[in-house]
C-alpha positions, 0 to 999 in steps of 0.5 A: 279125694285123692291119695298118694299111692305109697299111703293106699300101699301102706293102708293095705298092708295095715289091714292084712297084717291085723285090721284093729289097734289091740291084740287079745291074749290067749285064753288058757286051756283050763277055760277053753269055751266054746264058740261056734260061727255059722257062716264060712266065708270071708268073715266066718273062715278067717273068724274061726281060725283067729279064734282058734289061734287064741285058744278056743274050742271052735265050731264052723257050721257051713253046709256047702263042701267049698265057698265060692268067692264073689270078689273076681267073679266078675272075672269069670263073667268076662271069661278071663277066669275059670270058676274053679279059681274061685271055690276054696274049702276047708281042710286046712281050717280042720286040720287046724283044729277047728270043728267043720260041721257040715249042715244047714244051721236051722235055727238058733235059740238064743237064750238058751244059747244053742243052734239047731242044725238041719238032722235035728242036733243042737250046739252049745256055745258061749259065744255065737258068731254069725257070717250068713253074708246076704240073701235076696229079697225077693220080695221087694221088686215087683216080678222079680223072683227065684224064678225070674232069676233063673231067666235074668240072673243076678249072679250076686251069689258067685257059682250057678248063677254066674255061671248062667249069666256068663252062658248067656252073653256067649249064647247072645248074637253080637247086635244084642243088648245088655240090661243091667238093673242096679238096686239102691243102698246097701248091698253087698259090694257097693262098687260090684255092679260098675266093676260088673258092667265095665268088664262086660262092657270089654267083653262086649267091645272084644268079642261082639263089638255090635252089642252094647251095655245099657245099666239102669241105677237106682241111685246119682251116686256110687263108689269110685265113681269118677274113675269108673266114668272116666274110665267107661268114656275113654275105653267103653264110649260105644259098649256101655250107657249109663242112666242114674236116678235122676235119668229114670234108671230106677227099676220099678218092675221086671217083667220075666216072660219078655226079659225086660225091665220096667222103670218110671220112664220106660220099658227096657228089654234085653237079649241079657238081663242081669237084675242085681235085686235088693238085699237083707242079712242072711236068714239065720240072723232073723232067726237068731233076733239079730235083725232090725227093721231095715233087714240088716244087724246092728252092733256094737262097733268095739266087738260086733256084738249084737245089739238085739241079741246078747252073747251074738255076734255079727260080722261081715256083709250083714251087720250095719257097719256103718261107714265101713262098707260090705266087702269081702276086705271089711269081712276079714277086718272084722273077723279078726277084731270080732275074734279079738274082742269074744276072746277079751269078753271071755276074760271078764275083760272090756274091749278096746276101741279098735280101727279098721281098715277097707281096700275096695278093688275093682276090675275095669279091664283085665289089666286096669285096676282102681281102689279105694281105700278107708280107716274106721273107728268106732264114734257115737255107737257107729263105726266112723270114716277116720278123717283124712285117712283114705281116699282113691285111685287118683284120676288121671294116672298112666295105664302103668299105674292102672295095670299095677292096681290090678296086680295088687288086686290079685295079691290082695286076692291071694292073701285074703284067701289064705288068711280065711282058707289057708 
Protein backbone atom coordinates (compact mmCIF):
# COMPACT_ATOMS: atom_id res chain seq x y z
CA UNK A 1 0.00 0.00 0.00
CA UNK A 2 0.87 3.37 -0.95
CA UNK A 3 0.91 6.50 1.17
CA UNK A 4 0.99 9.97 0.89
CA UNK A 5 4.23 11.17 1.07
CA UNK A 6 3.48 14.45 3.58
CA UNK A 7 1.91 11.24 6.14
CA UNK A 8 5.38 9.06 5.76
CA UNK A 9 6.88 12.85 6.56
CA UNK A 10 4.70 13.27 9.47
CA UNK A 11 5.32 9.48 10.77
CA UNK A 12 8.91 10.27 10.71
CA UNK A 13 9.06 13.12 12.85
CA UNK A 14 6.15 11.16 15.31
CA UNK A 15 9.17 8.59 15.67
CA UNK A 16 11.87 11.18 16.43
CA UNK A 17 10.26 13.42 18.50
CA UNK A 18 9.53 10.61 20.97
CA UNK A 19 8.10 7.03 19.51
CA UNK A 20 5.42 6.10 22.50
CA UNK A 21 2.14 7.87 23.44
CA UNK A 22 3.33 8.62 27.35
CA UNK A 23 6.06 10.52 28.84
CA UNK A 24 7.54 9.11 32.21
CA UNK A 25 8.23 11.49 35.35
CA UNK A 26 11.51 11.71 36.67
CA UNK A 27 12.60 9.50 39.46
CA UNK A 28 13.53 11.84 42.44
CA UNK A 29 17.38 11.77 43.44
CA UNK A 30 16.30 10.24 46.92
CA UNK A 31 15.62 7.03 44.90
CA UNK A 32 17.96 6.94 42.36
CA UNK A 33 18.34 3.07 41.26
CA UNK A 34 20.51 1.61 39.29
CA UNK A 35 20.26 0.28 35.81
CA UNK A 36 22.94 -1.04 33.55
CA UNK A 37 22.55 -1.54 29.67
CA UNK A 38 24.71 -3.84 27.94
CA UNK A 39 24.93 -3.19 24.55
CA UNK A 40 25.97 0.44 22.88
CA UNK A 41 24.36 0.70 19.78
CA UNK A 42 21.33 2.18 18.57
CA UNK A 43 19.16 0.88 21.14
CA UNK A 44 21.42 0.37 24.15
CA UNK A 45 23.03 4.30 23.60
CA UNK A 46 19.81 6.04 23.02
CA UNK A 47 18.38 3.42 26.20
CA UNK A 48 21.17 4.91 28.43
CA UNK A 49 20.80 8.53 27.78
CA UNK A 50 16.71 8.49 28.07
CA UNK A 51 17.40 6.84 31.40
CA UNK A 52 19.77 9.15 32.58
CA UNK A 53 17.54 12.03 31.65
CA UNK A 54 15.00 10.65 33.98
CA UNK A 55 16.95 10.53 36.95
CA UNK A 56 18.88 7.27 37.13
CA UNK A 57 22.26 5.93 37.91
CA UNK A 58 23.12 4.39 34.49
CA UNK A 59 25.66 2.08 33.58
CA UNK A 60 26.84 1.34 29.65
CA UNK A 61 28.79 -1.79 29.21
CA UNK A 62 30.20 -2.13 25.67
CA UNK A 63 33.47 -3.14 25.33
CA UNK A 64 34.32 -1.70 21.85
CA UNK A 65 35.89 2.20 22.19
CA UNK A 66 33.25 3.21 19.08
CA UNK A 67 30.32 1.41 17.26
CA UNK A 68 29.94 1.22 13.86
CA UNK A 69 26.78 1.87 12.36
CA UNK A 70 25.24 -0.96 9.88
CA UNK A 71 22.51 1.56 8.73
CA UNK A 72 24.68 3.25 5.39
CA UNK A 73 27.00 0.82 5.20
CA UNK A 74 26.14 -0.45 2.25
CA UNK A 75 27.59 2.86 1.49
CA UNK A 76 30.99 2.14 2.02
CA UNK A 77 30.47 -1.05 0.08
CA UNK A 78 29.57 1.03 -3.17
CA UNK A 79 32.33 3.28 -2.14
CA UNK A 80 30.67 6.66 -2.08
CA UNK A 81 31.13 6.39 1.97
CA UNK A 82 34.21 6.33 4.04
CA UNK A 83 33.86 3.95 6.92
CA UNK A 84 35.17 6.51 9.16
CA UNK A 85 31.45 8.35 8.86
CA UNK A 86 30.13 5.38 10.30
CA UNK A 87 32.21 4.93 13.99
CA UNK A 88 30.55 6.92 16.63
CA UNK A 89 31.74 6.49 20.33
CA UNK A 90 30.92 7.67 23.73
CA UNK A 91 32.09 10.94 25.05
CA UNK A 92 29.25 12.71 24.85
CA UNK A 93 27.05 10.00 26.53
CA UNK A 94 29.97 10.18 29.82
CA UNK A 95 29.94 13.48 29.82
CA UNK A 96 26.18 13.30 30.43
CA UNK A 97 26.72 11.41 33.28
CA UNK A 98 26.13 7.94 32.26
CA UNK A 99 28.98 5.46 33.60
CA UNK A 100 30.71 3.60 30.23
CA UNK A 101 32.58 0.61 31.20
CA UNK A 102 34.57 -0.54 28.88
CA UNK A 103 34.59 -4.55 28.86
CA UNK A 104 32.99 -7.60 27.49
CA UNK A 105 29.90 -8.25 29.70
CA UNK A 106 30.35 -12.26 30.55
CA UNK A 107 27.60 -13.44 32.16
CA UNK A 108 24.62 -12.20 34.08
CA UNK A 109 23.21 -13.78 37.07
CA UNK A 110 20.05 -13.06 37.07
CA UNK A 111 18.46 -13.86 40.16
CA UNK A 112 20.89 -12.21 42.00
CA UNK A 113 20.57 -9.34 39.83
CA UNK A 114 24.22 -8.89 38.69
CA UNK A 115 26.74 -8.79 35.58
CA UNK A 116 29.84 -10.21 35.46
CA UNK A 117 32.38 -8.63 33.20
CA UNK A 118 35.27 -10.24 31.15
CA UNK A 119 38.66 -9.05 34.85
CA UNK A 120 36.07 -10.89 36.82
CA UNK A 121 34.04 -7.39 38.59
CA UNK A 122 30.42 -7.62 39.03
CA UNK A 123 27.51 -5.01 38.78
CA UNK A 124 24.55 -4.41 40.51
CA UNK A 125 21.32 -3.52 39.01
CA UNK A 126 17.63 -3.07 39.68
CA UNK A 127 17.00 -3.16 36.51
CA UNK A 128 19.05 -4.71 33.71
CA UNK A 129 18.47 -3.53 29.76
CA UNK A 130 20.27 -5.64 27.19
CA UNK A 131 21.08 -4.44 23.14
CA UNK A 132 23.50 -7.19 22.31
CA UNK A 133 22.11 -6.68 18.61
CA UNK A 134 22.66 -10.22 16.61
CA UNK A 135 25.12 -12.79 16.23
CA UNK A 136 25.83 -15.19 13.51
CA UNK A 137 24.71 -18.53 13.56
CA UNK A 138 27.38 -20.46 12.36
CA UNK A 139 26.01 -23.30 12.93
CA UNK A 140 23.10 -23.56 10.65
CA UNK A 141 24.28 -23.38 7.23
CA UNK A 142 26.31 -26.38 6.39
CA UNK A 143 30.19 -24.93 5.53
CA UNK A 144 29.55 -21.98 6.54
CA UNK A 145 31.60 -20.65 9.36
CA UNK A 146 33.96 -17.60 11.13
CA UNK A 147 36.47 -19.19 8.71
CA UNK A 148 34.48 -19.41 5.56
CA UNK A 149 33.72 -15.88 6.47
CA UNK A 150 36.65 -14.75 6.04
CA UNK A 151 36.86 -15.99 2.48
CA UNK A 152 33.04 -14.84 1.44
CA UNK A 153 32.15 -12.41 4.17
CA UNK A 154 28.74 -11.49 5.37
CA UNK A 155 29.64 -7.96 6.14
CA UNK A 156 26.30 -7.93 8.52
CA UNK A 157 28.32 -6.59 11.26
CA UNK A 158 29.58 -3.15 9.83
CA UNK A 159 33.67 -2.59 10.28
CA UNK A 160 36.22 -5.67 9.18
CA UNK A 161 33.91 -7.27 7.51
CA UNK A 162 32.68 -4.54 5.24
CA UNK A 163 35.62 -3.43 4.60
CA UNK A 164 36.73 -6.91 3.35
CA UNK A 165 33.87 -7.23 1.30
CA UNK A 166 34.45 -3.86 -0.41
CA UNK A 167 38.13 -4.84 -1.11
CA UNK A 168 36.94 -7.81 -2.83
CA UNK A 169 34.76 -6.07 -5.53
CA UNK A 170 37.66 -3.78 -6.18
CA UNK A 171 40.21 -6.66 -6.44
CA UNK A 172 37.65 -8.65 -8.94
CA UNK A 173 38.30 -8.30 -12.75
CA UNK A 174 35.44 -6.67 -14.58
CA UNK A 175 33.84 -9.89 -16.15
CA UNK A 176 33.46 -11.64 -12.86
CA UNK A 177 30.20 -12.62 -10.82
CA UNK A 178 28.92 -11.50 -7.94
CA UNK A 179 27.01 -14.13 -5.57
CA UNK A 180 24.90 -12.80 -2.97
CA UNK A 181 23.35 -15.57 -0.57
CA UNK A 182 19.84 -14.24 1.31
CA UNK A 183 18.72 -16.14 4.62
CA UNK A 184 14.88 -16.49 5.39
CA UNK A 185 13.24 -14.42 8.41
CA UNK A 186 14.12 -12.83 10.72
CA UNK A 187 17.16 -11.22 10.70
CA UNK A 188 18.16 -7.91 11.31
CA UNK A 189 17.19 -5.42 8.56
CA UNK A 190 14.62 -7.21 6.58
CA UNK A 191 15.19 -4.77 3.53
CA UNK A 192 19.32 -4.76 4.15
CA UNK A 193 20.15 -7.51 1.66
CA UNK A 194 18.14 -5.45 -1.48
CA UNK A 195 19.21 -2.37 -0.48
CA UNK A 196 22.97 -4.58 -0.65
CA UNK A 197 22.68 -5.83 -3.93
CA UNK A 198 21.09 -2.72 -5.64
CA UNK A 199 24.13 -0.63 -4.51
CA UNK A 200 26.54 -3.18 -5.73
CA UNK A 201 24.55 -3.82 -8.61
CA UNK A 202 25.41 0.29 -9.61
CA UNK A 203 28.61 -0.25 -8.56
CA UNK A 204 28.99 -2.99 -10.93
CA UNK A 205 27.17 -0.94 -13.66
CA UNK A 206 29.64 1.91 -13.05
CA UNK A 207 32.78 0.83 -12.69
CA UNK A 208 32.99 -3.00 -14.14
CA UNK A 209 30.05 -2.50 -16.56
CA UNK A 210 31.06 -6.67 -17.55
CA UNK A 211 30.35 -8.24 -14.43
CA UNK A 212 27.02 -8.99 -13.25
CA UNK A 213 25.23 -9.61 -9.70
CA UNK A 214 23.57 -12.85 -9.18
CA UNK A 215 21.34 -13.02 -5.57
CA UNK A 216 20.08 -16.22 -4.43
CA UNK A 217 17.06 -15.71 -1.65
CA UNK A 218 15.68 -17.97 0.80
CA UNK A 219 12.39 -16.69 0.52
CA UNK A 220 9.28 -15.30 -2.54
CA UNK A 221 8.75 -12.29 -0.51
CA UNK A 222 10.39 -9.37 1.21
CA UNK A 223 10.40 -5.73 2.26
CA UNK A 224 9.49 -2.84 -0.64
CA UNK A 225 9.73 -5.45 -2.89
CA UNK A 226 7.87 -3.97 -5.59
CA UNK A 227 10.01 -0.97 -5.52
CA UNK A 228 13.04 -2.35 -5.50
CA UNK A 229 12.07 -4.73 -8.59
CA UNK A 230 10.78 -1.86 -10.34
CA UNK A 231 13.66 -0.44 -9.64
CA UNK A 232 16.61 -3.21 -10.57
CA UNK A 233 14.31 -3.43 -14.00
CA UNK A 234 14.78 -0.10 -14.91
CA UNK A 235 18.45 0.74 -13.69
CA UNK A 236 20.20 -2.55 -13.23
CA UNK A 237 18.44 -4.87 -16.04
CA UNK A 238 22.22 -6.41 -17.22
CA UNK A 239 23.97 -6.12 -13.55
CA UNK A 240 21.87 -7.93 -11.28
CA UNK A 241 19.48 -11.45 -11.31
CA UNK A 242 17.30 -12.36 -8.85
CA UNK A 243 16.18 -15.89 -8.22
CA UNK A 244 13.41 -16.31 -5.20
CA UNK A 245 12.59 -19.66 -3.16
CA UNK A 246 10.53 -20.94 -5.56
CA UNK A 247 13.22 -20.50 -8.33
CA UNK A 248 15.68 -22.45 -6.50
CA UNK A 249 17.53 -19.29 -4.61
CA UNK A 250 17.68 -21.07 -1.34
CA UNK A 251 21.01 -21.70 -0.08
CA UNK A 252 21.57 -25.19 1.37
CA UNK A 253 25.52 -25.42 1.70
CA UNK A 254 28.50 -23.34 0.98
CA UNK A 255 31.43 -24.76 -0.05
CA UNK A 256 34.68 -22.13 0.94
CA UNK A 257 37.55 -23.85 -0.91
CA UNK A 258 35.87 -22.92 -4.33
CA UNK A 259 34.02 -19.82 -3.24
CA UNK A 260 30.72 -21.23 -4.10
CA UNK A 261 27.37 -21.74 -3.12
CA UNK A 262 25.28 -24.84 -3.25
CA UNK A 263 21.20 -24.64 -3.57
CA UNK A 264 18.61 -27.41 -4.12
CA UNK A 265 18.92 -26.81 -8.00
CA UNK A 266 22.63 -26.16 -8.59
CA UNK A 267 26.04 -24.98 -7.76
CA UNK A 268 26.88 -21.00 -7.92
CA UNK A 269 30.53 -19.83 -7.72
CA UNK A 270 31.63 -16.34 -7.71
CA UNK A 271 34.62 -14.28 -8.19
CA UNK A 272 32.82 -12.53 -4.74
CA UNK A 273 30.63 -14.42 -2.50
CA UNK A 274 28.75 -12.45 0.31
CA UNK A 275 26.57 -15.21 2.33
CA UNK A 276 24.32 -13.07 4.74
CA UNK A 277 24.10 -16.21 7.14
CA UNK A 278 20.98 -17.00 9.63
CA UNK A 279 21.00 -15.16 12.73
CA UNK A 280 19.93 -15.33 16.62
CA UNK A 281 20.27 -12.60 19.69
CA UNK A 282 23.07 -11.56 20.69
CA UNK A 283 24.99 -14.25 23.29
CA UNK A 284 24.54 -12.33 26.32
CA UNK A 285 20.70 -12.61 25.97
CA UNK A 286 21.17 -16.72 26.32
CA UNK A 287 23.36 -16.02 28.90
CA UNK A 288 20.94 -13.84 30.67
CA UNK A 289 17.73 -16.60 30.26
CA UNK A 290 16.22 -14.34 27.89
CA UNK A 291 16.45 -16.70 24.98
CA UNK A 292 13.45 -18.73 23.71
CA UNK A 293 13.65 -21.82 21.12
CA UNK A 294 13.81 -19.66 18.10
CA UNK A 295 16.92 -17.85 19.12
CA UNK A 296 15.41 -14.73 19.86
CA UNK A 297 13.76 -12.71 23.20
CA UNK A 298 10.17 -12.62 23.99
CA UNK A 299 8.78 -9.43 25.71
CA UNK A 300 6.24 -7.74 27.07
CA UNK A 301 5.14 -5.14 24.31
CA UNK A 302 4.17 -2.33 26.97
CA UNK A 303 8.11 -1.96 28.61
CA UNK A 304 10.25 -4.93 26.79
CA UNK A 305 10.70 -6.64 29.63
CA UNK A 306 11.54 -10.31 29.32
CA UNK A 307 9.25 -12.77 29.20
CA UNK A 308 11.96 -15.47 30.79
CA UNK A 309 13.87 -13.42 32.81
CA UNK A 310 12.27 -10.70 35.38
CA UNK A 311 13.73 -7.42 36.11
CA UNK A 312 15.46 -7.84 32.16
CA UNK A 313 14.67 -6.01 29.47
CA UNK A 314 15.25 -6.47 25.90
CA UNK A 315 15.47 -4.03 23.25
CA UNK A 316 16.42 -3.53 19.55
CA UNK A 317 17.20 -6.50 16.91
CA UNK A 318 17.09 -9.27 19.62
CA UNK A 319 13.69 -9.34 21.14
CA UNK A 320 10.60 -10.91 19.05
CA UNK A 321 9.18 -7.60 18.37
CA UNK A 322 6.50 -9.02 16.59
CA UNK A 323 5.35 -6.62 13.42
CA UNK A 324 7.78 -4.29 14.07
CA UNK A 325 10.78 -4.92 12.30
CA UNK A 326 14.71 -5.32 13.19
CA UNK A 327 16.07 -1.83 12.30
CA UNK A 328 18.34 0.61 13.80
CA UNK A 329 14.83 3.20 13.72
CA UNK A 330 12.72 0.45 15.72
CA UNK A 331 16.08 0.20 18.25
CA UNK A 332 15.85 3.71 19.00
CA UNK A 333 11.70 3.70 19.27
CA UNK A 334 12.26 1.08 21.90
CA UNK A 335 14.73 2.52 23.73
CA UNK A 336 13.09 5.19 24.33
CA UNK A 337 9.55 3.43 25.50
CA UNK A 338 11.97 0.68 27.10
CA UNK A 339 13.32 3.60 29.29
CA UNK A 340 9.74 5.14 29.78
CA UNK A 341 8.63 2.06 31.12
CA UNK A 342 11.85 0.92 33.98
CA UNK A 343 11.43 4.60 35.10
CA UNK A 344 7.06 4.07 35.65
CA UNK A 345 8.23 0.25 37.02
CA UNK A 346 10.45 1.73 39.55
CA UNK A 347 7.75 3.81 40.87
CA UNK A 348 5.47 0.93 41.59
CA UNK A 349 3.56 2.58 38.70
CA UNK A 350 2.05 0.19 35.50
CA UNK A 351 3.06 1.32 32.03
CA UNK A 352 1.01 2.35 29.84
CA UNK A 353 0.22 0.88 26.31
CA UNK A 354 2.35 2.69 23.94
CA UNK A 355 2.80 3.26 20.00
CA UNK A 356 5.81 2.99 18.02
CA UNK A 357 6.77 4.17 15.04
CA UNK A 358 9.46 2.43 12.11
CA UNK A 359 10.83 4.24 8.99
CA UNK A 360 12.88 1.73 7.00
CA UNK A 361 15.35 3.53 4.42
CA UNK A 362 16.91 2.10 1.54
CA UNK A 363 19.60 3.16 -0.79
CA UNK A 364 18.78 1.86 -4.42
CA UNK A 365 21.35 4.44 -5.86
CA UNK A 366 23.25 7.15 -4.40
CA UNK A 367 20.70 9.64 -5.38
CA UNK A 368 17.54 7.21 -5.31
CA UNK A 369 16.06 6.88 -2.20
CA UNK A 370 12.65 4.27 -0.79
CA UNK A 371 10.86 3.68 2.45
CA UNK A 372 8.88 2.23 4.20
CA UNK A 373 6.94 3.09 6.93
CA UNK A 374 4.74 1.79 10.15
CA UNK A 375 2.68 2.58 13.65
CA UNK A 376 2.80 -0.65 16.40
CA UNK A 377 0.90 -1.17 19.07
CA UNK A 378 0.75 -3.55 21.45
CA UNK A 379 -2.33 -6.46 20.78
CA UNK A 380 -2.85 -9.93 22.23
CA UNK A 381 0.86 -9.82 24.11
CA UNK A 382 2.58 -8.75 20.62
CA UNK A 383 3.32 -5.87 19.07
CA UNK A 384 0.87 -5.19 16.24
CA UNK A 385 0.69 -3.25 12.63
CA UNK A 386 -1.80 -0.29 13.31
CA UNK A 387 -4.25 -0.49 10.39
CA UNK A 388 -4.05 1.91 7.86
CA UNK A 389 -1.05 3.81 9.44
CA UNK A 390 1.67 3.26 6.93
CA UNK A 391 2.36 2.18 3.93
CA UNK A 392 5.51 2.77 1.22
CA UNK A 393 7.33 4.78 -1.40
CA UNK A 394 4.65 5.02 -4.01
CA UNK A 395 5.48 3.26 -7.09
CA UNK A 396 6.09 5.15 -9.78
CA UNK A 397 7.01 8.35 -8.47
CA UNK A 398 9.76 10.94 -10.40
CA UNK A 399 13.47 10.69 -9.77
CA UNK A 400 12.90 13.93 -7.94
CA UNK A 401 10.80 12.43 -5.34
CA UNK A 402 13.46 9.36 -5.38
CA UNK A 403 16.46 11.89 -4.77
CA UNK A 404 14.33 13.70 -1.83
CA UNK A 405 14.02 10.21 0.00
CA UNK A 406 17.52 10.01 -0.08
CA UNK A 407 18.01 12.96 1.61
CA UNK A 408 15.56 12.48 3.98
CA UNK A 409 17.80 9.02 4.46
CA UNK A 410 20.56 11.16 5.34
CA UNK A 411 18.74 13.29 7.86
CA UNK A 412 17.20 10.78 9.38
CA UNK A 413 20.95 9.40 9.72
CA UNK A 414 22.24 12.34 11.23
CA UNK A 415 19.50 12.77 14.06
CA UNK A 416 19.43 8.98 14.73
CA UNK A 417 22.84 9.33 15.32
CA UNK A 418 22.84 12.01 17.64
CA UNK A 419 19.78 11.11 19.91
CA UNK A 420 21.79 7.69 20.47
CA UNK A 421 25.80 9.36 20.65
CA UNK A 422 25.24 13.04 20.84
Amino acid sequence: MSVAFTRRSALRGLALAGASAFAAPAVSAQTRARVVVIGGGFGGASCARALNRLGLAVTLVEESAAYVACPFSNLVLHGSRDIAAQRFGYDTIRREGVEVVGQRAQGVDAAARRVRLADGATLAYDRLVLSPGVDMRFDALPGYDAQAADVMPHAWKAGAQTLLLRRQLEAMEDGGLVVMSVPANPYRCPPGPYERASLIAHYLKTSKPKSKLLVLDAKDQFSKQRLFQDAWKALYPDHLEYVPLAGGGKTVEVVAAQKSVVTEFGRHAGAVVNVIPPQRAGSIAATAGCVDRSGWCPIDPATFESRLAPFVHVIGDACIAGAMPKSAFSANAQAKVCAQGIALLLKGEAAPEPKLVNTCYSFVAPDYGISVAGVYAPAKGMLADVAGAGGTSPPGAPQATRAAEADYARAWFKIATEEAFG
